[in-house]
C-alpha positions in Angstrom: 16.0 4.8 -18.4 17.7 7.4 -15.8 17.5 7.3 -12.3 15.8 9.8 -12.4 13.3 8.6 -14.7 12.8 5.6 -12.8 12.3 7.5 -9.5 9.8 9.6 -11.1 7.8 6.8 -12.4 8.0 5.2 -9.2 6.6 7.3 -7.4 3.9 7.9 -9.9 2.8 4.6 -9.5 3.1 4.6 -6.0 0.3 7.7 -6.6 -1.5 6.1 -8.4 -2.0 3.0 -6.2 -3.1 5.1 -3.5 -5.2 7.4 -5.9 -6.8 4.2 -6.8 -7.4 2.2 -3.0 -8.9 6.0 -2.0 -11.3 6.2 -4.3 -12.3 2.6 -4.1 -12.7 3.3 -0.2 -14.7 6.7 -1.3 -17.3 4.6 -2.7 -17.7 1.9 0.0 -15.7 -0.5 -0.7 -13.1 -1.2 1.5 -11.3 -3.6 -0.8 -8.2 -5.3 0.3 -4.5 -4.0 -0.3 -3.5 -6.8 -2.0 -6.1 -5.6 -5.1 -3.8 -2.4 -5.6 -0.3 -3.6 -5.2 2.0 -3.6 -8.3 3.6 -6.9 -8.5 6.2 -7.5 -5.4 9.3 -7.0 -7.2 8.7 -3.2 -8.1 11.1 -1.0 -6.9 8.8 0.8 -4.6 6.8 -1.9 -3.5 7.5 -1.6 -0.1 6.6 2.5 0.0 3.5 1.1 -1.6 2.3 -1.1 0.7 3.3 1.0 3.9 1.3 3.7 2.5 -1.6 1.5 1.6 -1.7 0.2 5.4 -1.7 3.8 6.6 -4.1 4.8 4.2 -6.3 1.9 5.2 -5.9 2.6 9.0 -6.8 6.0 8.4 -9.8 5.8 6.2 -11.2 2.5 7.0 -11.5 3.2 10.5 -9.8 0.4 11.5 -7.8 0.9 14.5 -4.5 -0.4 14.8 -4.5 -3.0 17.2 -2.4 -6.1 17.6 -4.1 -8.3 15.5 -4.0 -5.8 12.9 -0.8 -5.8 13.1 0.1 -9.0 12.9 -2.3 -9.7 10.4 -0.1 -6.9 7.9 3.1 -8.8 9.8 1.8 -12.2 8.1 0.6 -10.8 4.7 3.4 -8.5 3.5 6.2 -10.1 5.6 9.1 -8.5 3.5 7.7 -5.4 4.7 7.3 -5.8 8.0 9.7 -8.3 8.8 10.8 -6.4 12.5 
């Protein structure tokens, strides 16, 4: 596989995770991250999650206080390690 080739379909799954966490939010549910993550050792798995918390923030209505914060701190703590 090129680079290429493996950026593209990174980021096509990246897409599709988010496609997939919107839609679930679009019909009430307001399932946890973890349900759409591809498995931690993707290449874009920390994109993924980042844009998952944003996407959760945003559409959940969940504001982003400390505890929220903390609590992504403790649950993806390769991503958000500082």
């Amino acid at each position: 596989m090129t680079t290429l080739t493996a950026q593209l379909t990174a980021m096509s799954d990246l897409t599709a995770c988010v496609e997939a966490f919107e839609e679930a939010i679009a019909s009430g549910q307001c399932a946890p991250i973890e349900e759409f993550l591809p498995d931690s050792k993707h290449p874009n798995f920390e994109a993924i999650v980042i844009e998952l918390v944003r996407v959760e923030l945003e559409l959940c209505h969940r504001p982003p206080d400390v505890s929220s914060i903390e609590s992504y701190q403790r649950r993806f703590p390769g991503v958000f390690s500082s």
